[in-house]
C-alpha positions in Angstrom: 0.0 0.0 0.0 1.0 3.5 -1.0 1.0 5.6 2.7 2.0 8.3 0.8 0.1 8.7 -2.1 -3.0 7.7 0.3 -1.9 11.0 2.5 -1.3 13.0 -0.2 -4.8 12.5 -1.4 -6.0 13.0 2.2 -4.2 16.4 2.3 -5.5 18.2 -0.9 -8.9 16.9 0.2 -8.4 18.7 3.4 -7.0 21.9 2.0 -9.4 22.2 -0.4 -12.7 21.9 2.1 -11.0 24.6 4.4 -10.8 26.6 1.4 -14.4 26.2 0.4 -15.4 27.1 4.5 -13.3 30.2 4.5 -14.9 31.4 1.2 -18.3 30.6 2.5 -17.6 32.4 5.4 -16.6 35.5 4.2 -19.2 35.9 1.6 -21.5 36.0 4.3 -20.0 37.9 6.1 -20.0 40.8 3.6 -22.8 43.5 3.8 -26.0 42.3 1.9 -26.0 43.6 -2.3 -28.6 45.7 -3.5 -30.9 43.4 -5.1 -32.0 39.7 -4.6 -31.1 39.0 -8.5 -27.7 39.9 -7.5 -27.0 36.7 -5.5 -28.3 33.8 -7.8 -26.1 31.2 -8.5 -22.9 32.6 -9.7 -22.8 29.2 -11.2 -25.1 30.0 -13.9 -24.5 33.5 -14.7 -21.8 35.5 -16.8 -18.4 35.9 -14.9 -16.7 39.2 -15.4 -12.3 39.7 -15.5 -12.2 43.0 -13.7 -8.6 43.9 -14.1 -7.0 46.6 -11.5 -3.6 48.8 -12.8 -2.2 51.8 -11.2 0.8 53.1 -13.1 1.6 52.6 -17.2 5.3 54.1 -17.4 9.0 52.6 -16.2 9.0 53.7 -12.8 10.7 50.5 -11.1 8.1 49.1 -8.7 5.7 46.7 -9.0 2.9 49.0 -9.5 3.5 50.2 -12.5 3.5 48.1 -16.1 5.9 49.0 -19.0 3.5 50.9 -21.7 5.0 47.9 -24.3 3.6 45.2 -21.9 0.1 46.8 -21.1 0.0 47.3 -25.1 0.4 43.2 -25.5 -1.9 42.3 -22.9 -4.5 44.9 -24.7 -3.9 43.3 -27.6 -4.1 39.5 -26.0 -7.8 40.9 -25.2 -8.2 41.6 -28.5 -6.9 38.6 -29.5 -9.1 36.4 -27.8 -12.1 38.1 -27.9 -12.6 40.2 -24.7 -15.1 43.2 -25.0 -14.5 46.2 -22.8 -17.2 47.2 -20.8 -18.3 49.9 -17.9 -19.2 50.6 -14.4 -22.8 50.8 -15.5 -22.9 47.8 -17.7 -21.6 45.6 -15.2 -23.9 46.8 -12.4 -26.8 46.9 -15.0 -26.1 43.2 -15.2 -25.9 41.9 -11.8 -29.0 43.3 -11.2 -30.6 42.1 -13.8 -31.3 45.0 -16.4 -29.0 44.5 -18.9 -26.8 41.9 -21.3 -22.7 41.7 -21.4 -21.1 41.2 -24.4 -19.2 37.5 -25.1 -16.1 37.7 -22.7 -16.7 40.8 -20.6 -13.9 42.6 -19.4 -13.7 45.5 -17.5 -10.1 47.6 -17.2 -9.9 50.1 -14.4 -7.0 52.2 -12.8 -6.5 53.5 -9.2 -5.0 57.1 -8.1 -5.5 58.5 -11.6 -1.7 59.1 -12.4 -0.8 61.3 -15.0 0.7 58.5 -17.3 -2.8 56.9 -17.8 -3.3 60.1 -19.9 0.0 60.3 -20.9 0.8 56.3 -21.7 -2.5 54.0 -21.3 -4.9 56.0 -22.9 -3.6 56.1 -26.5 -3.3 52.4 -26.4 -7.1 52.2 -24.9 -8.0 54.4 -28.0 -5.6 52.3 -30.4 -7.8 49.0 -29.2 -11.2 51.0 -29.0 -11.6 50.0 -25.2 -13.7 51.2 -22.8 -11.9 52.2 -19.6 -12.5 53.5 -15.6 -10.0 55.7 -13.7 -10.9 55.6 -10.0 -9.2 59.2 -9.4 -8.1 60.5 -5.8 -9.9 64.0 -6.1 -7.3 66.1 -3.8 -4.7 65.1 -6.0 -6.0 66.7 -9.6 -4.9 70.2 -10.1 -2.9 70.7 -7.0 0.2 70.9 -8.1 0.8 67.0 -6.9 3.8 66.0 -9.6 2.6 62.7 -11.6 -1.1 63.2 -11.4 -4.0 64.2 -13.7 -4.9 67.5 -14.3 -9.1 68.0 -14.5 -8.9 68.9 -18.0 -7.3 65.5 -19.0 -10.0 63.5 -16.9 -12.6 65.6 -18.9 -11.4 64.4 -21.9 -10.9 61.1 -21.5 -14.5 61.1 -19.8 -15.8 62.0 -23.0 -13.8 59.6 -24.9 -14.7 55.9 -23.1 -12.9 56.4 -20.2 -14.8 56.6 -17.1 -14.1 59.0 -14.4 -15.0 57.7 -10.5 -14.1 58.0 -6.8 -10.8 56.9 -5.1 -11.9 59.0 -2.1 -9.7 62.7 -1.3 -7.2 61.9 -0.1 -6.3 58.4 -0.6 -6.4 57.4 3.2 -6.9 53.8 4.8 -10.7 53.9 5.4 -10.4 51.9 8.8 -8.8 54.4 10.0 -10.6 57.5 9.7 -13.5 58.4 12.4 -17.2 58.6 10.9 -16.8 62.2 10.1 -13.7 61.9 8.3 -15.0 58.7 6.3 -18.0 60.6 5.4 -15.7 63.6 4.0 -13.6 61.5 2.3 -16.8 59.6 0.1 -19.1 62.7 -0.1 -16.6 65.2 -0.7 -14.8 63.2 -3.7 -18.3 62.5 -5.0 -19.4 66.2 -5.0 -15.5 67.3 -6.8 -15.8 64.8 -9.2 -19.4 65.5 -10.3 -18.8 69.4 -10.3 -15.8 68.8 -12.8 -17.1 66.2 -15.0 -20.8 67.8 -15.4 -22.6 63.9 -14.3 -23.3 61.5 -11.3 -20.2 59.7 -9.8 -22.0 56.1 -8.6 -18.6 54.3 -8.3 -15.6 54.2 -5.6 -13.1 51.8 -5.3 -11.2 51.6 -2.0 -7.6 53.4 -0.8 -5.7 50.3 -0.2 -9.0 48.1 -0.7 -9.6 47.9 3.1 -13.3 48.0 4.0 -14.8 46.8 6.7 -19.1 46.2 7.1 -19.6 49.5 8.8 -17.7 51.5 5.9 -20.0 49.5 2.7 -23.0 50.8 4.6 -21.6 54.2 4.6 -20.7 54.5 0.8 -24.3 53.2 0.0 -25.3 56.0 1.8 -23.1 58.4 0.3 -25.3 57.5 -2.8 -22.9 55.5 -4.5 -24.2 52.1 -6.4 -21.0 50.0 -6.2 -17.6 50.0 -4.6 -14.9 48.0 -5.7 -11.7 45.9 -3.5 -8.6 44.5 -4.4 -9.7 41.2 -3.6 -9.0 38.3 -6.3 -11.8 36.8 -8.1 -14.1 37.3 -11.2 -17.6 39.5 -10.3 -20.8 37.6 -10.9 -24.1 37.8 -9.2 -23.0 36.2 -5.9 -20.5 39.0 -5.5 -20.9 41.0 -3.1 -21.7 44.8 -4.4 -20.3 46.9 -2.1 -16.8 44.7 -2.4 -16.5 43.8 -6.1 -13.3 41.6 -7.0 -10.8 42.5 -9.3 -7.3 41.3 -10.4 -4.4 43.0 -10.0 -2.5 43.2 -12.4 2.0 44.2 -11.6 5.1 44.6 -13.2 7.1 40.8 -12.6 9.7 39.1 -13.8 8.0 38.1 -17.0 4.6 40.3 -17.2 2.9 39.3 -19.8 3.2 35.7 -19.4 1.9 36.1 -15.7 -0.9 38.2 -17.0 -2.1 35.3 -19.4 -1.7 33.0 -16.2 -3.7 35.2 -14.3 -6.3 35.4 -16.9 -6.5 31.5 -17.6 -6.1 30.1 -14.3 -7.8 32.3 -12.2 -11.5 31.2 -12.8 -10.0 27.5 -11.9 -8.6 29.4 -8.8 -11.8 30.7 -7.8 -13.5 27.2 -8.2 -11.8 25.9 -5.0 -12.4 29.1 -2.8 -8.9 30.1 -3.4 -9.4 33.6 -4.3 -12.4 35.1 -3.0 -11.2 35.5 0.7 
């Protein structure tokens, strides 16, 4: 008899039921979505590849992706038949309202840096993607080196690229008293909507920490959907105060982890692995 193979088989068994628990456990654990549509089983609904980037240029860190390598993996989604699609689609879906296109993707950006005009942008246009900037208001037009001037997020708001909330100043939301939590999602809402001439209905977390207390306050703050840095596709068991996306980082070899990332993640999210 083969002990080893027979406790080999034991262990992945193992693993993989505390894996499922965890998963189960935090999902309920997350503040209730919207509507009741929006937790069918994810099983037999659309999954959507929300990718999360911060920087497009050569600054060395791990944040920020070569403009060559965010071209390629642009073009890998046109390759292979992704469609671009929007805040509003996707939350049009989830509740119900609306279709996605065959292989939804949806590319968004946190801090608003000046190279997403500067670098990202012409390659979005290039590939006739849709886009989202999540845009930490304080930082526009205050003389902050690196980050987007007003004018540039209006016109890329009228060219596919959404324009949303990353808060004002980019500070940990666990750490901030009511009042200073409250400043932080109205105040960025108000800025944003005063310079783009529309509704702001989207945030995505500083840092991605949220807690239960802090998704109840952005729904109040009149926003629809808030987005984490949490692995995992969105579908309609997500939760939609905490929507999942995948980072996406400068490595070793980028592009190849980015087609790894891609291909293996829905398998990944299968056996709980990445929605915790």
């Amino acid at each position: 008899m083969n002990l080893r193979k027979i406790f080999g088989w034991k262990l992945v068994l193992l693993l993989t039921v505390v894996a499922v628990l965890t998963s189960v456990l935090v999902f309920w654990q997350q503040p209730r979505p919207l509507q009741a549509t929006m937790v069918a089983d994810s099983e037999s609904g659309t999954k959507v590849l929300v990718l999360n980037y911060h920087k497009i240029d050569y600054t060395f860190i791990s944040l920020a992706v070569r403009p060559e390598d965010f071209e390629n993996q642009m073009k890998y989604l046109r390759d292979n038949g992704y469609h671009t699609i929007t805040p509003d689609e996707l939350y049009d879906a989830l509740a119900g309202n609306g279709q996605l296109p065959e292989n939804p993707v949806m590319i968004t950006f946190d801090d608003g840096y000046e190279d997403n005009y500067n670098n990202a942008y012409p390659i979005l246009k290039k590939y006739g993607f849709k886009a989202t900037i999540f845009v930490v208001t304080g930082f526009l037009d205050r003389h902050k080196k690196g980050y987007l001037s007003w004018d540039q997020a209006r016109e890329m708001n009228k060219n596919g690229i959404n324009i949303e909330s990353h808060t004002v100043n980019h500070r940990s939301m666990t750490d901030l008293t009511d009042d200073e939590l409250r400043a932080e999602l109205v105040d960025s809402k108000k800025k944003a909507e005063t310079e783009l001439g529309h509704a702001v209905n989207y945030i995505a977390y500083p840092t991605g920490t949220y807690n239960l207390h802090i998704a109840q306050m952005v729904k109040e703050a009149g926003y629809k959907a808030a987005f984490t840095i949490k692995y995992g596709n969105v579908d309609k068991a997500s939760n939609i105060f905490a929507l999942e996306r995948v980072p996406i980082f400068h490595t070793e070899d980028t592009n190849k982890d980015f087609v790894e990332r891609i291909r293996y993640q829905p398998i990944f999210e299968s056996f709980g692995w990445m929605k915790n």
